[in-house]
C-alpha positions as CSV (number, residue, x, y, z in Angstrom):
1,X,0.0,2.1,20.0
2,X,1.5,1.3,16.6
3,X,1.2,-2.0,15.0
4,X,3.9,-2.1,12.6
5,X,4.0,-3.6,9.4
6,X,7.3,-4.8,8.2
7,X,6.5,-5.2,4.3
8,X,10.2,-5.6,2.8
9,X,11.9,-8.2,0.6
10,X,11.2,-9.8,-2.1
11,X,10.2,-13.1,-1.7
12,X,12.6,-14.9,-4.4
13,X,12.0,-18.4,-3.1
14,X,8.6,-17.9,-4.2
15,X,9.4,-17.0,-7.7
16,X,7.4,-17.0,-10.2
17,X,4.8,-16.1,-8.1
18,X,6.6,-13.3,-6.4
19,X,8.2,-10.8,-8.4
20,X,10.0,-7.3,-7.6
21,X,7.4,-5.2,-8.6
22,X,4.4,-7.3,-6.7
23,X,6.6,-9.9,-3.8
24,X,4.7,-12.7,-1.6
25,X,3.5,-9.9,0.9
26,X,1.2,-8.7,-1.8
27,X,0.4,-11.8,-4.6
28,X,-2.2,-13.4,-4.9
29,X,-1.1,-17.3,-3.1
30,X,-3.6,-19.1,-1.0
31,X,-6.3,-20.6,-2.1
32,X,-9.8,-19.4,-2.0
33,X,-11.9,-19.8,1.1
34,X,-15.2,-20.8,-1.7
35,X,-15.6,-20.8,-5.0
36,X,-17.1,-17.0,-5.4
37,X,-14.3,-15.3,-3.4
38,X,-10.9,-15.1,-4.2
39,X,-8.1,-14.9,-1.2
40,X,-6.6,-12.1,0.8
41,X,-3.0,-11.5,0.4
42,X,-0.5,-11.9,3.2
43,X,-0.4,-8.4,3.8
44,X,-4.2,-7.9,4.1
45,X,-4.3,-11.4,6.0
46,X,-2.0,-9.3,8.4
47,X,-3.8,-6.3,8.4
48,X,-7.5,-8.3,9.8
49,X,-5.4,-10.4,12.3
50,X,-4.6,-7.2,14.4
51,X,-7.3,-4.9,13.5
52,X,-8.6,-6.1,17.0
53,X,-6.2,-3.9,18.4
54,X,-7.4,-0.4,16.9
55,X,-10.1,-0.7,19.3
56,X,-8.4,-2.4,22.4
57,X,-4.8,-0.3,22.4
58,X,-5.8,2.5,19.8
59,X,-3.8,1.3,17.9
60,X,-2.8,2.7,14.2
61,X,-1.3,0.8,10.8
62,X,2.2,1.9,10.6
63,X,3.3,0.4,7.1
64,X,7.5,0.4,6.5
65,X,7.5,-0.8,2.5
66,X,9.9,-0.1,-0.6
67,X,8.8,2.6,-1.9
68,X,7.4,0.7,-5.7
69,X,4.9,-0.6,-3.1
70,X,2.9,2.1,-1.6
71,X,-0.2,2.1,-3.8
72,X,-0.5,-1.3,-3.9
73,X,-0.4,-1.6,0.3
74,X,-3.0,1.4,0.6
75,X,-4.9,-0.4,-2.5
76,X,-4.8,-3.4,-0.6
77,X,-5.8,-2.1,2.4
78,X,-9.0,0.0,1.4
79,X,-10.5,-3.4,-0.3
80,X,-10.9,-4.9,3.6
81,X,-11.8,-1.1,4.6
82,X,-8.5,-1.3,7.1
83,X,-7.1,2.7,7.6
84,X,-3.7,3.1,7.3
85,X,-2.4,6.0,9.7
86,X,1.6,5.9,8.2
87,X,4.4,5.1,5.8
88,X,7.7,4.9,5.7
89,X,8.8,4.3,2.6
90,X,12.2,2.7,1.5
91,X,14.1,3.0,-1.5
92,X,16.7,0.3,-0.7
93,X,15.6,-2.4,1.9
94,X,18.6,-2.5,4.8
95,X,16.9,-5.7,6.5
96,X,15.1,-5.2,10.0
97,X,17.4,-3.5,12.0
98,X,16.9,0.2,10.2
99,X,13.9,-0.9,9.4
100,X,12.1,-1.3,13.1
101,X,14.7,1.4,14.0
102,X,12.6,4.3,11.6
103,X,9.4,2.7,13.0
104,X,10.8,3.6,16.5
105,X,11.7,7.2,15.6
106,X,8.5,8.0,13.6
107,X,6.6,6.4,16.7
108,X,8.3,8.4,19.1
109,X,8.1,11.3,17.1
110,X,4.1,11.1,16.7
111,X,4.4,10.3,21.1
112,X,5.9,13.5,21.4
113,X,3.2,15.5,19.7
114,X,0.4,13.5,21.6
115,X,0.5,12.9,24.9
116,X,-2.4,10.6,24.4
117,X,-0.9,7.9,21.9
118,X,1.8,5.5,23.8
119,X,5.2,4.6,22.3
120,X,4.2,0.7,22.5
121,X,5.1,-0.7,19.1
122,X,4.3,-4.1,18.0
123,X,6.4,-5.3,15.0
124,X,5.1,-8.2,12.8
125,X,6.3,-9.2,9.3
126,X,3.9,-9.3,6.6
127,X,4.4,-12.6,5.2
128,X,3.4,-14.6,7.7
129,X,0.1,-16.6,8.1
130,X,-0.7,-17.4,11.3
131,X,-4.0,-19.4,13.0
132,X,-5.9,-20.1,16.2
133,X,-7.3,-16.4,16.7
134,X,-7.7,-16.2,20.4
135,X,-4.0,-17.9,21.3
136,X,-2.5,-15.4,19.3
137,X,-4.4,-12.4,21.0
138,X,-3.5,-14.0,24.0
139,X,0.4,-13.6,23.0
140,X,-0.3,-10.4,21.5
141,X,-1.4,-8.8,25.1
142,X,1.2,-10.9,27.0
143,X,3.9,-9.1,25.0
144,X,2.2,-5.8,25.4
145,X,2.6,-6.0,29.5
146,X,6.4,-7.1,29.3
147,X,6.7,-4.1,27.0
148,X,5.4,-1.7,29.1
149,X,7.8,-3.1,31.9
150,X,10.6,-2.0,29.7
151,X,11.5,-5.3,27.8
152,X,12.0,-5.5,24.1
153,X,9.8,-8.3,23.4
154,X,10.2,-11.2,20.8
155,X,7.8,-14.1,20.2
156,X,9.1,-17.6,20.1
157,X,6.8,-20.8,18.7
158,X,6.3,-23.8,20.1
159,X,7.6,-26.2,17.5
160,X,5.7,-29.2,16.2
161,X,8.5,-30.8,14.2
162,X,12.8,-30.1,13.8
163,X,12.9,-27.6,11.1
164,X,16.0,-26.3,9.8
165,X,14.8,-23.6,8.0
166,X,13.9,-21.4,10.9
167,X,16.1,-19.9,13.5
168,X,15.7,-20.3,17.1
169,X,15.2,-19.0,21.0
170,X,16.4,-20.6,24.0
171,X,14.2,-19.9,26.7
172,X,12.7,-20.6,29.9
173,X,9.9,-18.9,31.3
174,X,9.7,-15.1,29.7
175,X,13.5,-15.3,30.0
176,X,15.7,-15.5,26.4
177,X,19.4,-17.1,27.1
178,X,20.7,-17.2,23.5
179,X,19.3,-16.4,19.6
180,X,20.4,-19.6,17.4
181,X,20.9,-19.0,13.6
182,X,19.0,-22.2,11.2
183,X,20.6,-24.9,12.8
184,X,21.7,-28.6,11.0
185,X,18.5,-31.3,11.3
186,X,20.6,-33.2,14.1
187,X,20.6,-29.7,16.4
188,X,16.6,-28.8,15.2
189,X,16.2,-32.9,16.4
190,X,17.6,-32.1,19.6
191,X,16.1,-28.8,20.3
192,X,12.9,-30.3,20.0
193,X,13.1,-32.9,22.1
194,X,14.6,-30.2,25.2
195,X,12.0,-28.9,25.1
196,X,13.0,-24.9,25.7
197,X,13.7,-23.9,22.1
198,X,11.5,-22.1,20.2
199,X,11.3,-21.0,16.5
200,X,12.1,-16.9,15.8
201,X,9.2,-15.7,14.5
202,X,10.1,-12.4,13.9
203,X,7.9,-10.3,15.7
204,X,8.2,-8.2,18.3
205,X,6.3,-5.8,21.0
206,X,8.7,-2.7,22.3
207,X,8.5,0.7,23.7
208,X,10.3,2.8,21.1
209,X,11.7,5.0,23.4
210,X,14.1,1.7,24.8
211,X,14.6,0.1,22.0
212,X,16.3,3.7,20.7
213,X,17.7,4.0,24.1
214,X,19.4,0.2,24.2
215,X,19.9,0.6,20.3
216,X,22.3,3.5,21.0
217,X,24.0,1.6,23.7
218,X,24.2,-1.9,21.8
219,X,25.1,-0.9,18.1
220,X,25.5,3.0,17.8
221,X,26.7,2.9,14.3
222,X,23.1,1.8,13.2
223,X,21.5,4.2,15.6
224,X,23.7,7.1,14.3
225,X,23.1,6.2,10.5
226,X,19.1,5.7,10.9
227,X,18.8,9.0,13.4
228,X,20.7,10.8,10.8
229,X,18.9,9.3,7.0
230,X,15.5,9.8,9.3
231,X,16.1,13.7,9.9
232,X,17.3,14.1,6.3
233,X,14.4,12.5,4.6
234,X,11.2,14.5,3.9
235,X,7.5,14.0,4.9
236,X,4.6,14.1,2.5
237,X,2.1,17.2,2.5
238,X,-0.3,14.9,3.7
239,X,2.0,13.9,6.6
240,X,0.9,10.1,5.5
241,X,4.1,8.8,4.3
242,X,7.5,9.7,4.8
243,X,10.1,9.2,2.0
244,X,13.1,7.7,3.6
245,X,16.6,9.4,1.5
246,X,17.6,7.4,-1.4
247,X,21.2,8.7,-1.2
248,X,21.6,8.4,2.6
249,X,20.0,5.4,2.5
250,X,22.7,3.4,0.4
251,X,25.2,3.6,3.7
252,X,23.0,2.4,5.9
253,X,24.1,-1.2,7.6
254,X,22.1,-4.4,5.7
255,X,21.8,-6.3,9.1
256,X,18.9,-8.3,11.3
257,X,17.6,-6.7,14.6
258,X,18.5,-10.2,16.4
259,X,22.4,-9.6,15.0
260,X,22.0,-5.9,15.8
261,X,20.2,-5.4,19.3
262,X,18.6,-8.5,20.4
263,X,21.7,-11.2,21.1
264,X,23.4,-7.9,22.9
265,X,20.4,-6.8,25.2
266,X,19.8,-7.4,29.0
267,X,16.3,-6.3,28.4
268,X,15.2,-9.2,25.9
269,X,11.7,-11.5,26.8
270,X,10.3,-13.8,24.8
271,X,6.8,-15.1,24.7
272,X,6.1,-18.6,24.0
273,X,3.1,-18.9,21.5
274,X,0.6,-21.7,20.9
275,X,-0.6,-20.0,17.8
276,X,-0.4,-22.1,14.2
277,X,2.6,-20.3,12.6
278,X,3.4,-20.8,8.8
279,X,6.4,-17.9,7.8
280,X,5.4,-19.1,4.1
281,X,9.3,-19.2,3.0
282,X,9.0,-21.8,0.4
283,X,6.6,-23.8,-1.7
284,X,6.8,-26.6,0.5
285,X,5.7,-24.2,3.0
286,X,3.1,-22.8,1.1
287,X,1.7,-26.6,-0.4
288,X,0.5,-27.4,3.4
289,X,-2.0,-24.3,3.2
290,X,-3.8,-26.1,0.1
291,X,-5.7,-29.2,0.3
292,X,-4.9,-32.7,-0.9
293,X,-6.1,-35.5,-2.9
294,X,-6.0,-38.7,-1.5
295,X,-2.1,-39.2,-3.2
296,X,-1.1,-36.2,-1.6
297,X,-1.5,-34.0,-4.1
298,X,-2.2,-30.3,-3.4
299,X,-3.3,-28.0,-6.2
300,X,-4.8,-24.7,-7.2
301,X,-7.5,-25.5,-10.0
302,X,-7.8,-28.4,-11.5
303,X,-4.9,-31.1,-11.7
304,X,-6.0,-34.0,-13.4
305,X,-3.3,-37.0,-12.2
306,X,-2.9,-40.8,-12.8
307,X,-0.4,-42.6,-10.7
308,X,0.9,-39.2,-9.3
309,X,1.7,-38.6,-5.5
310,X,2.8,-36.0,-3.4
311,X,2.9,-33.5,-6.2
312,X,2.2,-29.2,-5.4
313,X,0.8,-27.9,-8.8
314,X,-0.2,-23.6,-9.2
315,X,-1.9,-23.3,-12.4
316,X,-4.5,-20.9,-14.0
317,X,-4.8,-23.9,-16.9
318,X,-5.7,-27.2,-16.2
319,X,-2.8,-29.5,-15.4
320,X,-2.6,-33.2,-16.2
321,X,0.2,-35.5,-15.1
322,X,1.2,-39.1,-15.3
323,X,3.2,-40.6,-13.2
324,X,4.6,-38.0,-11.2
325,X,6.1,-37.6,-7.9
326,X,7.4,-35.2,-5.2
327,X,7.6,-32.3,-7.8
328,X,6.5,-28.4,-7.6
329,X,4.9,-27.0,-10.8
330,X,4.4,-23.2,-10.5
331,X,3.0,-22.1,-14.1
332,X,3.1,-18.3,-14.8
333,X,1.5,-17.4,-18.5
334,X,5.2,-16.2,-18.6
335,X,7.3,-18.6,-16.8
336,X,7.2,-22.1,-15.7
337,X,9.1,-23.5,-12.8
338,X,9.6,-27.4,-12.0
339,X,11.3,-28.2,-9.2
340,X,11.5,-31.6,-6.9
341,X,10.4,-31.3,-3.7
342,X,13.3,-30.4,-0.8
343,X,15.0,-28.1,-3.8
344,X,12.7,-24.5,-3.2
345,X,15.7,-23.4,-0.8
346,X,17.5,-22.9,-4.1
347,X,14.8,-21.2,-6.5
348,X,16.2,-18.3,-5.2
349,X,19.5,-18.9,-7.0
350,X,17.2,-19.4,-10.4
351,X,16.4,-16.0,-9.7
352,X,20.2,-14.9,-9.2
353,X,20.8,-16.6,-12.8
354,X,17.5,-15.1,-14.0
355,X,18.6,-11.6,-13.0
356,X,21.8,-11.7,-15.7
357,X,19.3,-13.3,-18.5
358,X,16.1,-12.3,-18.2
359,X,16.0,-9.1,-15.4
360,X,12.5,-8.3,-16.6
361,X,11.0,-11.8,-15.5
362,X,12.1,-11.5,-11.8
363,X,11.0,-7.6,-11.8
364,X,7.6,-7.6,-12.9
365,X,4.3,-10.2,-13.7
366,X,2.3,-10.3,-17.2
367,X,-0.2,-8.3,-15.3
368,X,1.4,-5.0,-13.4
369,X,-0.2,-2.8,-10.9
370,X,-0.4,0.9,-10.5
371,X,-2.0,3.6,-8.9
372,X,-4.5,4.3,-11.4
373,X,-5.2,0.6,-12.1
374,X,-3.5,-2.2,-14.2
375,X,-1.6,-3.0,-17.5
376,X,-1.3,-6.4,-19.1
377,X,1.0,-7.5,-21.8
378,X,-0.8,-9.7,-24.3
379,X,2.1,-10.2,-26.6
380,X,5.4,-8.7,-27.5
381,X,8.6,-9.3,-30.5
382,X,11.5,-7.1,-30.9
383,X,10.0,-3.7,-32.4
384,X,5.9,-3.8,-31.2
385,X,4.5,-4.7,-27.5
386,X,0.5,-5.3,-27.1
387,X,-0.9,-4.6,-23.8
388,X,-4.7,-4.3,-22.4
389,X,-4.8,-1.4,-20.0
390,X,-7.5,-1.1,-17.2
391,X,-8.1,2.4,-15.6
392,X,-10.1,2.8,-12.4
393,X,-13.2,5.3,-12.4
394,X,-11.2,8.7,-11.8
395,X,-8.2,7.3,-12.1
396,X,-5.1,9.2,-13.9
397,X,-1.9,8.8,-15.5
398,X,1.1,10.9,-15.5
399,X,1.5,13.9,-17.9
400,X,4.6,11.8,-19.9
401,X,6.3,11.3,-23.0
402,X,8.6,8.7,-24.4
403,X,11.6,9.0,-26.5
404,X,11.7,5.7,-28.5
405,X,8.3,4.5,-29.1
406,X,4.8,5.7,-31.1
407,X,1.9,4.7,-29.2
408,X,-1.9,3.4,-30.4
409,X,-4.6,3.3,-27.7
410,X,-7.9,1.7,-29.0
411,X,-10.7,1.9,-26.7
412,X,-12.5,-0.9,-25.8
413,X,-15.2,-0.3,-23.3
414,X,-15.9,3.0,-20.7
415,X,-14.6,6.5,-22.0
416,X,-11.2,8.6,-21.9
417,X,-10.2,11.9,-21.8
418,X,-6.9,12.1,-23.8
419,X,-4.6,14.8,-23.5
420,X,-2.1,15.4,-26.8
421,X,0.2,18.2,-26.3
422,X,-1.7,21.4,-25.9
423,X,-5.6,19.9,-27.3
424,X,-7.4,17.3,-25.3
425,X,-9.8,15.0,-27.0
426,X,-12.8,12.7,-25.7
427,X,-12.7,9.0,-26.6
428,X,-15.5,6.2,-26.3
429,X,-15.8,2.6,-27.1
430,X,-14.4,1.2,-30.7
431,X,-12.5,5.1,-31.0
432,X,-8.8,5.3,-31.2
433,X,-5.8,7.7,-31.4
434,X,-2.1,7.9,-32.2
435,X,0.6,9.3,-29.8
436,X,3.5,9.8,-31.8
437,X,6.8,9.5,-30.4
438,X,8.0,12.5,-28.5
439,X,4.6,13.9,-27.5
440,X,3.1,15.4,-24.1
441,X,0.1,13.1,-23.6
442,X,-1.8,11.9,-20.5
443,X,-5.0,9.3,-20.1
444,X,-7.2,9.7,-18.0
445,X,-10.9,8.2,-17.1
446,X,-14.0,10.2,-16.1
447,X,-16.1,7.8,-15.9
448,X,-18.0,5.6,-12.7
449,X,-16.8,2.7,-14.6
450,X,-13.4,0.9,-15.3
451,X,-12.1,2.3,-18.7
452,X,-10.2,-0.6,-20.6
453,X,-8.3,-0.1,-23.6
454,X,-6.0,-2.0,-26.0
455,X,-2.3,0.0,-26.2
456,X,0.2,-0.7,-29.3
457,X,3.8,0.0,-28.9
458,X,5.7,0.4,-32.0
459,X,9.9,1.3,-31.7
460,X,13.2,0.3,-31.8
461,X,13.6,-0.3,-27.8
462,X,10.2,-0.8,-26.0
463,X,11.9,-0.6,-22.3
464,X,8.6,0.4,-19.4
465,X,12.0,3.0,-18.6
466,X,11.6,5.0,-21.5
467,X,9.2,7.6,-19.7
468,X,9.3,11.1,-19.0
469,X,6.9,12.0,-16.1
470,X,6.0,15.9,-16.2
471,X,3.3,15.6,-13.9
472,X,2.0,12.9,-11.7
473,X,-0.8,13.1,-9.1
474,X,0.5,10.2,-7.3
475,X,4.0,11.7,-6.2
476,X,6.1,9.3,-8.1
477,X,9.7,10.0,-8.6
C-alpha cells in the first residue's frame, strides 16, 4: 500500500508565516503541546496520523513535493524517526490531478516489480490537521475495502456549521450524486440542514491501476501528458526520488482531480467521517487550534490586553494591546500583518501585491533551511548582508563561487574545514577567513557538533542567485 503525501502549494493565505521556500505544510504553526516541546508541523503531524498503517497494510511514505522541498520533508521526517520509501519531486505544481496521477504511475510501477506490494493508494494532503484517532482509522479502513472493490474513494465530513469556504459532496450512503464547488452562506445554510452534504476533504483511497484506467477514459489529455512527463523524467541513483521534467512539465494541465476524474466517474464512493477536520486555510482557521482567554483572545506567547476581545495574535515578542477587537496580528521579525477578522481570504492578494514589491518576502523567512542546516539574516543595506550560519555535524556545502560579492566567515563556535581554490584550511572558534569574489570555496563541518559562524557579504548586488554550484552532494540543480 502507499500512503501518499500530497505536499504542494504554497499556503499564501497564511502569509507571513508561510513562505515559498518553507509553505504551511512545513512551518512551524500550532502551538506547543507544554512548555519544553515545541510542535510538529503539518506535514509530520500527517506523517504520525497514518504511520499505523506501515504495520496494518505495509504501507510505505510516498511524498509528491516541489522539488525546493525535499530536504526539508526527509529532515522533517527523520526528527519523528518516520521512513520515507519515495519522492516525486515537482518543479512546477499542476494542482492534484497530475499530481495523484504520477503517484498512480510510480505506484503501479513499484506493483509491477513486486507482486507482494498492492496498488492501493491512499491520498491525503499535508496541511490538514485532523482529530479523534480511532474515527479516522475507522474511515481510513472503510475506504480501503471500497477501494479494493474497484471504487475511487473520497472522504466527505460531517459538517458542524455552514462554511463557505469548503466545497462539498452530495451523498447518501457510500454513494456520491454530485461534487459542489464553495457555495454562497445561504446554499452552505441549506446543505446543512439536509442533511446529505458533506465537506470535500480532499483525500482519497484508490487502486492505481483504475484510477489510470478511468483517468484515460474520463480526461485523456491529462493522462497522455502525465504518462508521457513521467517516462521522460529521470530517477535518482538511489531510486528514492524521482525528478519529475522541468520542461515537460510546463504543458502539463493546472486542474483539480474532482474537475478532472471525479465529477466524470461512475466508480466514485464517498465515506462519511466523524473525525475533527480543520483544512487550516486561513488564520481564522488556524486561531481555533490555540487557546483563549476569557475575551476570546487566542495567542502564541504572551499578549498582554486591556479591553481587547476576540483578538488572534502570533508573536515571538510580547504583544500588548488596548482596546482591540476582531483583529489578526501575525508578527514576522521581517514582516507584520494586521488584518480584521473575516478579511484572511484576501491575504493572499497582499501576497499577489507583495510579489511586484518585495518578491523576496513571500519567497523566503529571516531564517532559511537547507540540507546541510540553516542560514539567518541578521541585518542587511544596499552593498553588505550579515547572516549567522548553522552547519549540522557532517554537514556540507556546495563547491561554489559567486560573481558579485567578497565573503567573511568568522567562526563562532565548533570547527570548519574551508576549502579556497586548490588549498584547504582548518578553522576553530574566534578564527576567520576571506573569500574574495570569484573564488572556488566550499564549508564544510567535521565535527559531532553544530558549527555556527557569522558570514559578511560585501558587493554591489547581494542576490542568494548569485551562485555557481560546481559540486554538490545533495543533487541540487
Amino acid at each position: 500500500m502507499t500512503i501518499s503525501i500530497l505536499c504542494g502549494g504554497s499556503g499564501t493565505r497564511l502569509f507571513p508565516l508561510s513562505r515559498e521556500l518553507l509553505p504551511k505544510q512545513f512551518a512551524n504553526l500550532l502551538p506547543s503541546k507544554n512548555a519544553q516541546t515545541s510542535s510538529h508541523s503539518l506535514f509530520q503531524e500527517t506523517l504520525l496520523r497514518n504511520d499505523f498503517l506501515r504495520k496494518s497494510h505495509k504501507g510505505k511514505f510516498q511524498i509528491i513535493t516541489n522539488d525546493n522541498h525535499y530536504f526539508i520533508a526527509q529532515e522533517q521526517a527523520h526528527k519523528i524517526n518516520i521512513p520515507l520509501s519515495e519522492f516525486i519531486l515537482e518543479s512546477l505544481g499542476k494542482n492534484t490531478a497530475p499530481a495523484l496521477t504520477f503517484a498512480a504511475l510510480k505506484s503501479l510501477e513499484s506493483f509491477s516489480l513486486n507482486q507482494n506490494e498492492d496498488d492501493i493508494i491512499l491520498a491525503l494532503p499535508s496541511d490538514h490537521l485532523i482529530k479523534n484517532t480511532a474515527d479516522y482509522e475507522q474511515s481510513i479502513f472503510q475506504a480501503i475495502e471500497l477501494a479494493q472493490k474497484g471504487f475511487l474513494v473520497t472522504f466527505g465530513i460531517k459538517p458542524n456549521c455552514p462554511h463557505t469556504g469548503y466545497g462539498y459532496i452530495k451523498a447518501k450512503d457510500s454513494v456520491v450524486e454530485k461534487f459542489i464547488e464553495k457555495p454562497s452562506i445561504k446554499d452552505a445554510k441549506a446543505y446543512v440542514e439536509n442533511g446529505n452534504y458533506l465537506w470535500n476533504s480532499g483525500m482519497f483511497c484508490f487502486k492505481a491501476e483504475v484510477f489510470l484506467q478511468e483517468l484515460e477514459v474520463h480526461n485523456p489529455e491529462v493522462y497522455k501528458r502525465c504518462k508521457l512527463t513521467f517516462e521522460a523524467s529521470k530517477e535518482s541513483e538511489a531510486k528514492d526520488f524521482i525528478r519529475l521534467d522541468a520542461k515537460m512539465s510546463e504543458n502539463l494541465p493546472d486542474i483539480s482531480i474532482d474537475y478532472a476524474l471525479m465529477e466524470k466517474s461512475q466508480k466514485v464512493a464517498c465515506v462519511s467521517s466523524n473525525f475533527i477536520w480543520n483544512d487550516i486555510g486561513s488564520f481564522e482557521s488556524l486561531s481555533n487550534e490555540y487557546p483563549t482567554d476569557e475575551a476570546e483572545n487566542a495567542s502564541k506567547n504572551t499578549f498582554i490586553q486591556k479591553e481587547c476581545k476576540n483578538n488572534f495574535v502570533i508573536s515571538d515578542k510580547l504583544v500588548a494591546g488596548i482596546g482591540l477587537e476582531d483583529l489578526m496580528i501575525i508578527d514576522e521579525n521581517d514582516c507584520l500583518l494586521i488584518a480584521k477578522k473575516g478579511y484572511s481570504q484576501q491575504v493572499k492578494d497582499i501576497v499577489a501585491l507583495l510579489k511586484t514589491t518585495h518578491p523576496e518576502l513571500t519567497q523566503i523567512h529571516k531564517t532559511a533551511h537547507r540540507p546541510w542546516g540553516t542560514y539567518t539574516i541578521l541585518l542587511e543595506s544596499q552593498n553588505y548582508k550579515i547572516k549567522q550560519i548553522v552547519v549540522k555535524p557532517k554537514g556540507k556545502l556546495s563547491l561554489q563561487k559567486h560573481y558579485h560579492r567578497n565573503e567573511h566567515w568568522i567562526i563562532v563556535s565548533g570547527c570548519a574545514i574551508i576549502t579556497l581554490g586548490e588549498s584547504q584550511k582548518f578553522l576553530k572558534a574566534n578564527q576567520s577567513t576571506y573569500i574574495p569574489m570569484g573564488e572556488v570555496h566550499r564549508l564544510e563541518n567535521p565535527g559531532i557538533l553544530p558549527l555556527v559562524l557569522i558570514e559578511v557579504q560585501m558587493g554591489e548586488y547581494l542576490g542568494e542567485d548569485d551562485i555557481v554550484r560546481l559540486s554538490d552532494d545533495y543533487q541540487r540543480k
